[in-house]
Structures are given as C-alpha cells and as structure tokens.
BAZADREN-899486 format. One line per 3 residues: number of its first residue (from 1); their letters; for each residue z negated, y negated, x negated of N, C-alpha, C, CB. Coordinates in Angstrom, 2 decimals, always signed. Glycine has a CB too. Layout:
<figus>
NUM = A = Z/Y/X/Z/Y/X/Z/Y/X/Z/Y/X; ...
</figus>
This chain:
<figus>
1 = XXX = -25.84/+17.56/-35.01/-26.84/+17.01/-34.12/-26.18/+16.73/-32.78/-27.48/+15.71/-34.72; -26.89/+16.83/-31.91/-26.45/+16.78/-30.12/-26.48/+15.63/-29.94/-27.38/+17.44/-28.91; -25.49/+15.13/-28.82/-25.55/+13.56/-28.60/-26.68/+13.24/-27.96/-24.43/+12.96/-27.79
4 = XXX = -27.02/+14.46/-26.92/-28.81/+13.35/-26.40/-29.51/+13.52/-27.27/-29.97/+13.75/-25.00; -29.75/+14.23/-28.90/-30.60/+14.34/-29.54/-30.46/+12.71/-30.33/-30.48/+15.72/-30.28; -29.23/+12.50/-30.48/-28.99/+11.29/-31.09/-29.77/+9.96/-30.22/-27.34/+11.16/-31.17
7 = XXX = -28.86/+10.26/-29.10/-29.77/+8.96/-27.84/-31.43/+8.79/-27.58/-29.32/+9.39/-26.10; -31.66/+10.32/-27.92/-33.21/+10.11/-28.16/-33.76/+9.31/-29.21/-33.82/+11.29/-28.38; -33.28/+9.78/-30.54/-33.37/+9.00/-31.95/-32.88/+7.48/-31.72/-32.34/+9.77/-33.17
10 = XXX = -32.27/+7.02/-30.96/-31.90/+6.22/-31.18/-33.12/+5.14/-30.31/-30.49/+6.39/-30.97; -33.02/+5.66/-29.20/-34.11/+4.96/-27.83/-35.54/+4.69/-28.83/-34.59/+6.49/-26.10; -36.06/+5.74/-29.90/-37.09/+5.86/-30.66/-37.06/+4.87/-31.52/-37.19/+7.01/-31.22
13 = XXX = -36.04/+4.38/-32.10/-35.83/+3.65/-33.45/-35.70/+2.49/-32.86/-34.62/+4.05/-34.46; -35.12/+2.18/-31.43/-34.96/+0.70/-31.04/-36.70/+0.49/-30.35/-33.37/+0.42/-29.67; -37.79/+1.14/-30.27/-39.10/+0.71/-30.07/-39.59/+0.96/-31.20/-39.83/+1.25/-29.04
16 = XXX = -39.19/+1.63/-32.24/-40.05/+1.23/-33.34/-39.53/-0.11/-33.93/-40.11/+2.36/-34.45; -38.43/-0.48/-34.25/-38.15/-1.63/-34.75/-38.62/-2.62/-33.99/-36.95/-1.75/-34.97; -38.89/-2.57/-32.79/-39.80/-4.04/-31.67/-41.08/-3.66/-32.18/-39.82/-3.97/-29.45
19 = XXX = -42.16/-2.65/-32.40/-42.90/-2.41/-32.88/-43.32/-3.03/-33.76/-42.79/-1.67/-33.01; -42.77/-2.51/-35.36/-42.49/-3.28/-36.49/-42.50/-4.72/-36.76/-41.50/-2.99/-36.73; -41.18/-5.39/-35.58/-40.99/-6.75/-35.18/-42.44/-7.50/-35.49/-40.52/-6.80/-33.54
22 = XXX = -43.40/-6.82/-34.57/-44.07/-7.46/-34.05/-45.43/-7.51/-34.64/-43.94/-7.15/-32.95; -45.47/-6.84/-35.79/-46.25/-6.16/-36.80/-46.26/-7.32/-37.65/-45.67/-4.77/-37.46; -44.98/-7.46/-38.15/-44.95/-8.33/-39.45/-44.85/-9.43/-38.67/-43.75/-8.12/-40.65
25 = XXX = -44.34/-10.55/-37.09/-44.90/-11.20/-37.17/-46.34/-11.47/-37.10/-44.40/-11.51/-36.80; -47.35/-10.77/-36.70/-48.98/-10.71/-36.67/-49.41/-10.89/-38.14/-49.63/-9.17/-36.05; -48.92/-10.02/-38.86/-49.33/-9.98/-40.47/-48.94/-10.69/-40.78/-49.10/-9.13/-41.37
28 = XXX = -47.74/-11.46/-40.92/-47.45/-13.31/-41.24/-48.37/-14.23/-40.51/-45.81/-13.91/-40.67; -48.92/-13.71/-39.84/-49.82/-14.91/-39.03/-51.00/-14.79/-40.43/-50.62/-14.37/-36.92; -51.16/-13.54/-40.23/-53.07/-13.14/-40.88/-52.96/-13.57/-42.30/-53.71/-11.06/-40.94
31 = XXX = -51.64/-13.40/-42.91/-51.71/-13.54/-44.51/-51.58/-15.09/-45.00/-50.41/-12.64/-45.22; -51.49/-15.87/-43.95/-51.50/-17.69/-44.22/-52.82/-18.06/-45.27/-51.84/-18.72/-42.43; -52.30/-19.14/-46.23/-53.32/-19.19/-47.14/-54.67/-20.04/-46.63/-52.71/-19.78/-48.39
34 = XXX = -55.66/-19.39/-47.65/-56.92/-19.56/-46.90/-57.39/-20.87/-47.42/-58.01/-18.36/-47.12; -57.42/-22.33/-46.81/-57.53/-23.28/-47.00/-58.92/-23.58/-48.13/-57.43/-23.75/-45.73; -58.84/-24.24/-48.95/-60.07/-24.05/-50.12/-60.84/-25.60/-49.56/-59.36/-24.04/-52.29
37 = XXX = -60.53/-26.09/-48.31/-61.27/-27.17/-47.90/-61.74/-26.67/-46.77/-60.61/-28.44/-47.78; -61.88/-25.89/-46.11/-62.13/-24.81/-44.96/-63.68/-25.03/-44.92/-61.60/-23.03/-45.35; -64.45/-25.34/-43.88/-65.77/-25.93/-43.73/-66.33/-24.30/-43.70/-66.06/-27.12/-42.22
40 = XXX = -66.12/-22.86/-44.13/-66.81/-21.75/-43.82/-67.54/-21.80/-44.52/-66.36/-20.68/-43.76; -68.36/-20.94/-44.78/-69.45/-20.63/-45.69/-69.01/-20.02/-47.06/-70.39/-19.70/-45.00; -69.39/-19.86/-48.21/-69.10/-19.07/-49.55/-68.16/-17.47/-48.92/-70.98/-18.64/-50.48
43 = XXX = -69.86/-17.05/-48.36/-69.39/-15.75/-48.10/-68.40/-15.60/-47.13/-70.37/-14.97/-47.77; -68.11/-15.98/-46.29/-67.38/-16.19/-45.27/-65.65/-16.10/-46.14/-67.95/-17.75/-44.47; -65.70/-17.09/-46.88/-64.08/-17.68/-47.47/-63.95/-16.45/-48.18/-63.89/-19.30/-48.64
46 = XXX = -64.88/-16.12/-49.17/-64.61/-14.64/-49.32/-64.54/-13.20/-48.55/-65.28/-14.44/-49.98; -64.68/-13.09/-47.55/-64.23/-12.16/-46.34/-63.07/-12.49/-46.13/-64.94/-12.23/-45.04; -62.48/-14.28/-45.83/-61.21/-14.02/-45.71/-60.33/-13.76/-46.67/-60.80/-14.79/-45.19
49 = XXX = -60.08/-14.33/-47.92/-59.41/-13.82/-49.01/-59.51/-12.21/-48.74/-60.08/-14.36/-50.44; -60.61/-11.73/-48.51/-60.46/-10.37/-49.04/-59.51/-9.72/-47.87/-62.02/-9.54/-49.28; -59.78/-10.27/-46.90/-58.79/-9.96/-45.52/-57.45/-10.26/-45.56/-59.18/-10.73/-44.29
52 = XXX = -57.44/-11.05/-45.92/-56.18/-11.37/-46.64/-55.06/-10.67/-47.35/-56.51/-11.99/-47.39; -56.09/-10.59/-48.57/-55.39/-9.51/-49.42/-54.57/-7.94/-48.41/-56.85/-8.94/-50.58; -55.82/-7.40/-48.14/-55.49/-6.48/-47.23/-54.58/-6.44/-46.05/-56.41/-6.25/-46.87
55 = XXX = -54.25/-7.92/-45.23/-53.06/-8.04/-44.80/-51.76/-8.18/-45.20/-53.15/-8.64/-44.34; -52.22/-8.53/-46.74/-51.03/-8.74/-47.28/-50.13/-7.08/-47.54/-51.40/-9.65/-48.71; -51.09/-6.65/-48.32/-50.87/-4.59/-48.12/-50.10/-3.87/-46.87/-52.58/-3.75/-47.86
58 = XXX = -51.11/-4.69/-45.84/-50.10/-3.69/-44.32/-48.87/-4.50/-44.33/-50.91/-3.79/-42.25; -49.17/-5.99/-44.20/-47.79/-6.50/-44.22/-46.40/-5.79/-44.85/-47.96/-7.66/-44.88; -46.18/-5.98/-46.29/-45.41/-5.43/-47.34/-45.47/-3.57/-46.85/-46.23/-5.94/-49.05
61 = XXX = -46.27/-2.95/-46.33/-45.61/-1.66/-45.58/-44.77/-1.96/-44.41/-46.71/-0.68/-45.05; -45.34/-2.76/-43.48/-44.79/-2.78/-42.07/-43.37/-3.34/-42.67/-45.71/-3.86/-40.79; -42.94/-4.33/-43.37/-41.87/-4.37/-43.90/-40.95/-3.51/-44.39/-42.03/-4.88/-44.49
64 = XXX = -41.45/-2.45/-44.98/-40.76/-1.39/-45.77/-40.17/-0.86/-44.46/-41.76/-0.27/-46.77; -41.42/-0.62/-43.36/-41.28/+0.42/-42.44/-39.54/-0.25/-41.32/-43.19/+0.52/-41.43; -39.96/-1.54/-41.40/-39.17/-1.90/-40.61/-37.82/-1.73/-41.47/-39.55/-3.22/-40.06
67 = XXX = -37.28/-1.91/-42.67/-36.66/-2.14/-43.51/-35.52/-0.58/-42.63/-37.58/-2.25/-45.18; -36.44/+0.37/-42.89/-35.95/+1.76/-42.67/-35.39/+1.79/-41.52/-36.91/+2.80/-42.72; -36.29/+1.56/-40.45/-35.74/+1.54/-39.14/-34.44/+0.94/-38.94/-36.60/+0.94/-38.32
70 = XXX = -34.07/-0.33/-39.65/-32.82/-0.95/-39.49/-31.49/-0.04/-40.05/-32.95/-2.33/-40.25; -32.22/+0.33/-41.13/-31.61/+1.15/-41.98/-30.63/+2.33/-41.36/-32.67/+1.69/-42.74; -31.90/+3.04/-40.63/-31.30/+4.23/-39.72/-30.14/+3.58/-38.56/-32.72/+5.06/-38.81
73 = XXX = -31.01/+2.72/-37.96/-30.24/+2.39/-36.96/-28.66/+1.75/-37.15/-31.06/+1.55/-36.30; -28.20/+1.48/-38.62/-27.04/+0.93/-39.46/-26.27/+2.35/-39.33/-27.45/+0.32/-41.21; -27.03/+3.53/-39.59/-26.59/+4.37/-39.89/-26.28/+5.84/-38.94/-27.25/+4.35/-40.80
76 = XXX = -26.59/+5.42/-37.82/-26.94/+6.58/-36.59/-25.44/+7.07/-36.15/-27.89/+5.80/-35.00; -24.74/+5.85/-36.02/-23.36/+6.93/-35.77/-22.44/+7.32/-37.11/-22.18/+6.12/-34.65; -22.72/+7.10/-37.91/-21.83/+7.74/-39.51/-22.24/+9.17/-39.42/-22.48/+6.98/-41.37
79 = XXX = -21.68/+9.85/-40.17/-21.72/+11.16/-40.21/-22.83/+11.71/-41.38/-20.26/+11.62/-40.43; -23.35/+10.45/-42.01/-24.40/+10.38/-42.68/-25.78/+10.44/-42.33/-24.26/+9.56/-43.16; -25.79/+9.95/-41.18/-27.29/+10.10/-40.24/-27.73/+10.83/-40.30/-27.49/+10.08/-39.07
82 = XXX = -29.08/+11.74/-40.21/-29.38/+12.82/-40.28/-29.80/+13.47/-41.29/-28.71/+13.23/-39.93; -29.11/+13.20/-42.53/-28.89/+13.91/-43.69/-29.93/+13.12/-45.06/-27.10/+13.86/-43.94; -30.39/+13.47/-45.41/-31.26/+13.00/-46.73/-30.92/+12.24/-47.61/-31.60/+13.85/-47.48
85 = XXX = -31.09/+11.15/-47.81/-30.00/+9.98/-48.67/-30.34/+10.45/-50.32/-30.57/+7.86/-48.32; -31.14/+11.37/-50.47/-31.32/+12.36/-51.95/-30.35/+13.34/-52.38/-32.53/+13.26/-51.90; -30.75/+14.13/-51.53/-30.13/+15.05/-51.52/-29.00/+15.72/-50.62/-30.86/+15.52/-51.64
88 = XXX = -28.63/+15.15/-49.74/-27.71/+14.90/-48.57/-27.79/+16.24/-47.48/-26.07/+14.68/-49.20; -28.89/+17.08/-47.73/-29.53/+18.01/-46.51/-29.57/+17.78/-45.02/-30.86/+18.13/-46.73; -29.56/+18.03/-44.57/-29.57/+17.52/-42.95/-31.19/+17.70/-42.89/-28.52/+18.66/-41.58
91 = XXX = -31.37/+16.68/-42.35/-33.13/+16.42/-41.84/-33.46/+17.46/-40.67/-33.47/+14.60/-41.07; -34.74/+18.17/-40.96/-34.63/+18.73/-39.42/-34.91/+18.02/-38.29/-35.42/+19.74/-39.21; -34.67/+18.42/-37.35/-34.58/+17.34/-36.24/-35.82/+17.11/-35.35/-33.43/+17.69/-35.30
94 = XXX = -36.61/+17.91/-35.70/-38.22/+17.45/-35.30/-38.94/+16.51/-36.42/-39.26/+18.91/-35.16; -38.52/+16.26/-37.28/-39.30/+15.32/-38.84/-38.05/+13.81/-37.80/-38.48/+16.25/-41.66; -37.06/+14.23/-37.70/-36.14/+13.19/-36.85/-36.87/+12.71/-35.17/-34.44/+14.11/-36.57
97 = XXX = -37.28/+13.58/-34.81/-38.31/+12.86/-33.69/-39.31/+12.58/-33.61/-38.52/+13.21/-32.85; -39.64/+13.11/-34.84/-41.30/+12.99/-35.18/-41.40/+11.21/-35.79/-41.87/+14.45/-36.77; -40.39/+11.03/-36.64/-40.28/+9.98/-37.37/-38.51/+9.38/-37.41/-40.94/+10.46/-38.80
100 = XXX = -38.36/+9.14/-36.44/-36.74/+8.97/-36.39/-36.16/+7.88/-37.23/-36.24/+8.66/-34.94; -37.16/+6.92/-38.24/-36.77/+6.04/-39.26/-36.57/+7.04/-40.92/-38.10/+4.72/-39.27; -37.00/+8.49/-40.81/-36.84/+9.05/-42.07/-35.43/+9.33/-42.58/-37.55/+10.20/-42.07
103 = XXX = -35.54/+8.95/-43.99/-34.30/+8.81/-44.75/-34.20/+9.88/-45.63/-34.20/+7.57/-45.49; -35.25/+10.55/-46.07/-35.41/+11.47/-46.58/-36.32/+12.89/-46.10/-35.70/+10.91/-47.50; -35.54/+13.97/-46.13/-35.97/+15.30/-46.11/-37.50/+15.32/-46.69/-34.94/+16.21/-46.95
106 = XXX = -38.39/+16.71/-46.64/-39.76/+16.55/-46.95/-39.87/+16.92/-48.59/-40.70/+17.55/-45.92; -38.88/+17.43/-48.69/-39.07/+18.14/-50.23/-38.56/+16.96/-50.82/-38.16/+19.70/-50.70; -37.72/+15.96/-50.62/-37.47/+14.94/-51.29/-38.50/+13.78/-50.95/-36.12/+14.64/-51.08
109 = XXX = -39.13/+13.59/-50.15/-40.16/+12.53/-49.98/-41.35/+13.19/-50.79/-40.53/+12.17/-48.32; -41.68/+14.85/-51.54/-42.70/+14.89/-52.39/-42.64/+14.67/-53.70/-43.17/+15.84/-52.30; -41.12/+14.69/-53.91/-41.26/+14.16/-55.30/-41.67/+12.88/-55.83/-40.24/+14.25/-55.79
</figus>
C-alpha cells in the first residue's frame, strides 16, 4: 500500500471515529430509562420504550462500528494493516476507501 493511500485511510478513519464518537454519545442520550412515573400518556410511554429499544440496537452497532475504527487505527502502521484478520489477504484498497474501518476481506465477511 502507498503512503498517501495510507494518509488517506487514515484522514478517513480519524472522521469516522469523531463520527461514531458522536453517535454513541446521542444514542446514550436516547437509550436513558423511560421513567414509569413520567406524566405521558399509555400510548405515548409505549412509543418510548419501543424507541428505546431501537436505540438501544443502533447504539450496540455504532459501538461495534466504532470499536473497529479504533481497531484499524491501532493498526495502520503494522505491516498487518490492510490485510484480513481471517485470512491475512490484503484488502483491496477501494473496500479500504470505501470503508477504511474493514478488518476483513469480502469473501471473509460472507461467511
């Protein structure tokens, strides 16, 4: 891999991780428990639970997502970067700009 290909990946992964950042704090805001003394209506408390729930879902991704990003970015100058933590393939380098937090090649992310 080329060093500006790297500096690109890298410039990419330090705005997705502020991204991310900023994800899971919002989704820590939304997933706060839904007070059972809360003056809303029936239906209402049930919209939020159910909203809830569902923040809780993006949350626990945006986590994963961020998880990766750190991940890569731990890993950008090793000689490991790049390469498929499966199968140790070199990633192609458009799935790398396309998604510069991927850890795995495509044939290993279908299994």
């Amino acid at each position: 891999m080329k060093t500006e290909e790297k500096e690109i990946i890298r410039q990419k992964l330090f705005k997705a991780r502020e991204r991310y950042s900023k994800r899971v704090s919002q989704l820590s805001e939304d997933t706060a428990p839904v007070a059972p003394d809360c003056s809303i209506g029936r239906v209402s408390r049930m919209d939020a639970i159910n909203n809830k729930s569902v923040s809780e879902a993006a949350l626990a991704n945006a986590r994963d997502k961020l998880r990766d990003v750190e991940e890569s970015l731990a890993r950008i100058d090793t000689p490991d970067f790049g390469k498929c933590k499966s199968c140790t393939t070199p990633i192609p380098i458009n799935r790398l700009m396309a998604m510069p937090e991927s850890l795995y090649c495509m044939k290993c992310v279908r299994k």
